[in-house]
C-alpha positions as YAML, in Angstrom:
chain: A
units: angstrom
residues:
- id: 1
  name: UNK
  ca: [-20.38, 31.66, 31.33]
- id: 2
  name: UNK
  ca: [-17.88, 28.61, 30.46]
- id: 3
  name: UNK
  ca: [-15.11, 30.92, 31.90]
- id: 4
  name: UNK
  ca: [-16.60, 31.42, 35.13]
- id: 5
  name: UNK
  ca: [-18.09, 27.83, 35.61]
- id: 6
  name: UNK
  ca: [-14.07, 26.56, 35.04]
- id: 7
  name: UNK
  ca: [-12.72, 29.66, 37.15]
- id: 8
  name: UNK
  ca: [-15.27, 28.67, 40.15]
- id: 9
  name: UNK
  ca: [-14.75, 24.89, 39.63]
- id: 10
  name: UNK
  ca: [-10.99, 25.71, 39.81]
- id: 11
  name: UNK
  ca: [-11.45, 27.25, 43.40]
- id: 12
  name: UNK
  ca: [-13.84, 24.48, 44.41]
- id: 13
  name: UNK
  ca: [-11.31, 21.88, 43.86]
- id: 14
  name: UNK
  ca: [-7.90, 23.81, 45.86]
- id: 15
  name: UNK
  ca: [-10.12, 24.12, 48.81]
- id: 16
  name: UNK
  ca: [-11.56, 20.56, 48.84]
- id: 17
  name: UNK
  ca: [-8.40, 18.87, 48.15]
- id: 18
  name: UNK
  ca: [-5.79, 21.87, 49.20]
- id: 19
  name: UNK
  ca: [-6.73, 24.20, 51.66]
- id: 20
  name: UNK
  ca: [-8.91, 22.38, 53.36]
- id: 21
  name: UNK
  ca: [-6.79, 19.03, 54.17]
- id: 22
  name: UNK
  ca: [-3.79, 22.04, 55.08]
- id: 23
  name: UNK
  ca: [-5.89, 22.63, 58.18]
- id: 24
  name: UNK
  ca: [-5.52, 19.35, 59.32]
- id: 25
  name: UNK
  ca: [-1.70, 19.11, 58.66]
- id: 26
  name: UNK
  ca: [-1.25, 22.53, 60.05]
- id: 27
  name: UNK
  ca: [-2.92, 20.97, 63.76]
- id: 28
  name: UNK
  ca: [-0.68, 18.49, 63.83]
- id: 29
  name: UNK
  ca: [2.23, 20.11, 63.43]
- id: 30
  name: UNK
  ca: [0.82, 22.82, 66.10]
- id: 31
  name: UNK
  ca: [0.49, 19.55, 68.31]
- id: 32
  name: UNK
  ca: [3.72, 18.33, 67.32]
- id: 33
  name: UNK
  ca: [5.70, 21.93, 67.75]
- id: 34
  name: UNK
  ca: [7.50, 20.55, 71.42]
- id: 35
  name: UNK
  ca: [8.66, 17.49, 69.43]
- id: 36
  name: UNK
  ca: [10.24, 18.97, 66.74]
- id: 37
  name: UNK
  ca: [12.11, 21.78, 68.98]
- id: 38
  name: UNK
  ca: [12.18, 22.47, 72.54]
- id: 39
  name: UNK
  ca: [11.23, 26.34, 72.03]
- id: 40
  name: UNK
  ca: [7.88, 25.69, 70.28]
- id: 41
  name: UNK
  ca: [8.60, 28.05, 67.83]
- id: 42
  name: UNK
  ca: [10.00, 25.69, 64.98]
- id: 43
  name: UNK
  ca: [6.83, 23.55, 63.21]
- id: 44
  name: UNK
  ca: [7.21, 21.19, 60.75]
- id: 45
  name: UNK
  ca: [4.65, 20.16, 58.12]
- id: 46
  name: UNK
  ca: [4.57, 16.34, 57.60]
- id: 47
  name: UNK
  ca: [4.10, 16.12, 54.17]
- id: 48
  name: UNK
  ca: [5.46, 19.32, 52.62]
- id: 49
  name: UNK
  ca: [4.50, 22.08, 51.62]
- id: 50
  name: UNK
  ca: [0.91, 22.89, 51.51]
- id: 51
  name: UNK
  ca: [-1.53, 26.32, 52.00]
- id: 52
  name: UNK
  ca: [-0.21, 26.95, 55.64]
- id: 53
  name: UNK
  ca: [-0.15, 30.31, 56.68]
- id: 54
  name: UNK
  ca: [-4.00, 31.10, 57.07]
- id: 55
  name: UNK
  ca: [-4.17, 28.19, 59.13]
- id: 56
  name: UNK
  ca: [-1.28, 29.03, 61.57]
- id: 57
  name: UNK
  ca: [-2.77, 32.75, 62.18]
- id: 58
  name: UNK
  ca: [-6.01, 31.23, 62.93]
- id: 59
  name: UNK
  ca: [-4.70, 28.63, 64.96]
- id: 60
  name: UNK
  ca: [-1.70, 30.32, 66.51]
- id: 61
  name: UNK
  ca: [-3.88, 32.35, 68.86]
- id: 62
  name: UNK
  ca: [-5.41, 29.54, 70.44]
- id: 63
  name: UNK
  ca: [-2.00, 27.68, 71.47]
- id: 64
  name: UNK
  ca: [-1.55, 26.42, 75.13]
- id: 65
  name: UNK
  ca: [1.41, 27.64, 75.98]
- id: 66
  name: UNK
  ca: [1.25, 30.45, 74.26]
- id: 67
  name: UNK
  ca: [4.34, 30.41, 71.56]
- id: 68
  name: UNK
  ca: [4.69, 32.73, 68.46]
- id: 69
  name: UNK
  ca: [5.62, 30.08, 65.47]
- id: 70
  name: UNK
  ca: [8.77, 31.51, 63.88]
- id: 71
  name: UNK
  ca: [10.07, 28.82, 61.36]
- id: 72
  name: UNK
  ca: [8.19, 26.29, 59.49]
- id: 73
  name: UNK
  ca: [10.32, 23.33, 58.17]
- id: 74
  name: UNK
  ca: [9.29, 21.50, 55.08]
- id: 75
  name: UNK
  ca: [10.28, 18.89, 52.32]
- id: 76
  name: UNK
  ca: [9.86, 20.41, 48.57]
- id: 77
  name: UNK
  ca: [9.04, 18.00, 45.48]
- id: 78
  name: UNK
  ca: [12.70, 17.76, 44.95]
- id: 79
  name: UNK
  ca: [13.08, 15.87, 48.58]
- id: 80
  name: UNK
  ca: [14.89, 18.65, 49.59]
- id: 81
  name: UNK
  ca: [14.24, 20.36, 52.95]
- id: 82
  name: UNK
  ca: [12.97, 24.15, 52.84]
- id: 83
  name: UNK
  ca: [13.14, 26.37, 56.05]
- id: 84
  name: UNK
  ca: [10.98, 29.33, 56.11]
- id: 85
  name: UNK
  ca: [10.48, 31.84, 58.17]
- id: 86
  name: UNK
  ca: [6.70, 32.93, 59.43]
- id: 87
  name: UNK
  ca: [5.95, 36.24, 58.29]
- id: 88
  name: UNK
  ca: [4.55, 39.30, 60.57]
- id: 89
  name: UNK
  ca: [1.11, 39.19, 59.07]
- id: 90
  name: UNK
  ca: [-0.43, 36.53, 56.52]
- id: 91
  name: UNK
  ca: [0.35, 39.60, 53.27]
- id: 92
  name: UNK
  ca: [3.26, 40.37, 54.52]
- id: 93
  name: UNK
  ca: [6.58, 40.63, 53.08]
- id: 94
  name: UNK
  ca: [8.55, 40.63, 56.19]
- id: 95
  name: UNK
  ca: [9.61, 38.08, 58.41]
- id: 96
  name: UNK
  ca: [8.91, 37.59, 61.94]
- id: 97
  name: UNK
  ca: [12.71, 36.84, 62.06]
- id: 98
  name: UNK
  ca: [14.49, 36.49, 59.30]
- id: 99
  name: UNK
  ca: [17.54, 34.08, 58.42]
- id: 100
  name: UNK
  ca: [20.65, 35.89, 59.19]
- id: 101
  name: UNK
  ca: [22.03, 38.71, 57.22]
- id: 102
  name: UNK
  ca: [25.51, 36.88, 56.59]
- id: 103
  name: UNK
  ca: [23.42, 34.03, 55.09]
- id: 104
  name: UNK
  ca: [21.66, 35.89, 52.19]
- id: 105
  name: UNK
  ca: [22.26, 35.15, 48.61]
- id: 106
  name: UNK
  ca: [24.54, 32.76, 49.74]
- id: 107
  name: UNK
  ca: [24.27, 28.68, 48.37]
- id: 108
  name: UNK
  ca: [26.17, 25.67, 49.22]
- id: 109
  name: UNK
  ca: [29.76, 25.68, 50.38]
- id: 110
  name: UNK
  ca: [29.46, 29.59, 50.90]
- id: 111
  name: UNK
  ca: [26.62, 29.56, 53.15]
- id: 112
  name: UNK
  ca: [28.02, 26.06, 54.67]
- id: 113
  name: UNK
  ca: [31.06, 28.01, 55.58]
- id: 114
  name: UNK
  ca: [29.09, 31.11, 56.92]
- id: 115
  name: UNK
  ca: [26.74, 29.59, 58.94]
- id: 116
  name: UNK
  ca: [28.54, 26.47, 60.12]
- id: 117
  name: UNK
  ca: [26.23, 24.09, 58.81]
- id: 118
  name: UNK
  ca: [27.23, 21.14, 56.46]
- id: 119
  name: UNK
  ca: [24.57, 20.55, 53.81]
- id: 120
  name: UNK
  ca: [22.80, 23.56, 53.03]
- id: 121
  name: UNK
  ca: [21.68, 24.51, 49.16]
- id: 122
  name: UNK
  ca: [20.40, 28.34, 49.68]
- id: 123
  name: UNK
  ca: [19.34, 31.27, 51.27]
- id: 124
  name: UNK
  ca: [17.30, 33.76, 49.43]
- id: 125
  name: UNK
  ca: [18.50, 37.48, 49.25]
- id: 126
  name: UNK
  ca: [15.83, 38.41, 51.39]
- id: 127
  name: UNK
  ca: [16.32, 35.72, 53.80]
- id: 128
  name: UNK
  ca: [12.66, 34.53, 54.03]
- id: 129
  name: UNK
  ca: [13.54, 30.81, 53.25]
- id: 130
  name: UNK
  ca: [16.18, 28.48, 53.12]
- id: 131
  name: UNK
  ca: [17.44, 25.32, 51.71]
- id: 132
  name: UNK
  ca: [18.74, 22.25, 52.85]
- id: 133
  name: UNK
  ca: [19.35, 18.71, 51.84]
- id: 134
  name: UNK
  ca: [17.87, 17.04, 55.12]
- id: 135
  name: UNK
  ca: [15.56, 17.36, 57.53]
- id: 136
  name: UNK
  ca: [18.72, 18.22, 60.64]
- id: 137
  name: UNK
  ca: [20.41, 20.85, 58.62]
- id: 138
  name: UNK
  ca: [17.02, 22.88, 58.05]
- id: 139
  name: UNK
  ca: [16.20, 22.24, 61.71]
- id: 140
  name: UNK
  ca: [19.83, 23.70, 62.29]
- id: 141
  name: UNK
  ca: [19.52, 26.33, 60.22]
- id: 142
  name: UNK
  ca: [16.28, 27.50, 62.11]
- id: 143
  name: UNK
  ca: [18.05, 26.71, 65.83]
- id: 144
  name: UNK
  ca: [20.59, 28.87, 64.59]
- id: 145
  name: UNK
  ca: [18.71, 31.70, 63.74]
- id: 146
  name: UNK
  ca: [16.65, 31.33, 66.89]
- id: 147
  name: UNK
  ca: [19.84, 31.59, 69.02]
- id: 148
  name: UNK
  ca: [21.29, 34.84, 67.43]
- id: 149
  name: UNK
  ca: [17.74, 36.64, 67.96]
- id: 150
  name: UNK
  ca: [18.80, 39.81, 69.26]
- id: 151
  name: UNK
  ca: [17.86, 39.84, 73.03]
- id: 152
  name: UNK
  ca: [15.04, 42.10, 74.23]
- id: 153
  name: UNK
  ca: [15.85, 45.18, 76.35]
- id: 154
  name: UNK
  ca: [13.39, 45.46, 78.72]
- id: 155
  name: UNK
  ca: [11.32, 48.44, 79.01]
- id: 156
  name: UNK
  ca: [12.90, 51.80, 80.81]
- id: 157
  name: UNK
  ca: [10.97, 53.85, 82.75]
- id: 158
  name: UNK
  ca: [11.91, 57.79, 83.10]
- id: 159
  name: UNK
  ca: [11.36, 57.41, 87.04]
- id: 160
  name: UNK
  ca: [14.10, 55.29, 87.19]
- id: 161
  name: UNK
  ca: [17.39, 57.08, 87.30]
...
């Protein structure tokens, strides 16, 4: 019984002083989306990072303009500024858009050299976040991403020859 009075008290406590503040933060940043980058699609959590992603699905659908969040940018404990990308669905493993292939694996004067932008500490293999030591370079690192999305054909129709 002790086990699951401290496994439920455990829960009780990350959603009162967790998940349930995240909400708040997550607004915000929703509010704030047009501040931080003209396309709306770059959000940035105030105060680090916190339970997020549940929020943004929930939230997302409601936006006005409609915008599909693709980056979140956010400091770590270290002070350090993380870029990550949104994934496709809250359990998923893959990204809405990932950082650049060229980018992967690679940390600090590699990656500054690869991607063009002074500063950066990592990319992770599988490109779903990024590191950078302030708040400009992750913001470039996401604008740069964003700008070598590959283009979207528009649809064909058989009719038209």
């Amino acid at each position: 019984m002790d086990l699951v009075q401290e496994e439920f008290l455990q829960r009780l406590h990350f959603y009162q002083y967790s998940w349930l503040p995240a909400r708040a933060l997550v607004e915000e940043a929703l509010a704030q989306r047009f501040q931080v980058d003209p396309s709306g699609e770059i959000i940035e959590l105030a105060k680090g990072g916190c339970p997020w992603k549940e929020h943004l699905y929930h939230l997302e659908s409601g936006l006005s303009p409609p915008v599909t969040i693709t980056f979140v940018i956010y400091t770590d404990q270290a002070g350090q500024w993380r870029v990550q990308c949104v994934p496709k669905e809250l359990h998923s493993f893959q990204s809405r858009l990932p950082l650049p292939e060229s980018w992967r694996g690679l940390r600090d004067e590699a990656l500054d050299q690869v991607s063009g932008i002074p500063g950066c500490i990592f990319v992770h293999a599988s490109g779903f976040i990024g590191g950078h030591h302030t708040r400009e370079g992750a913001l470039s690192m996401a604008r740069a991403t964003l700008a070598q999305r590959p283009a979207c054909k528009p649809p064909t129709s058989p009719l038209i020859q």
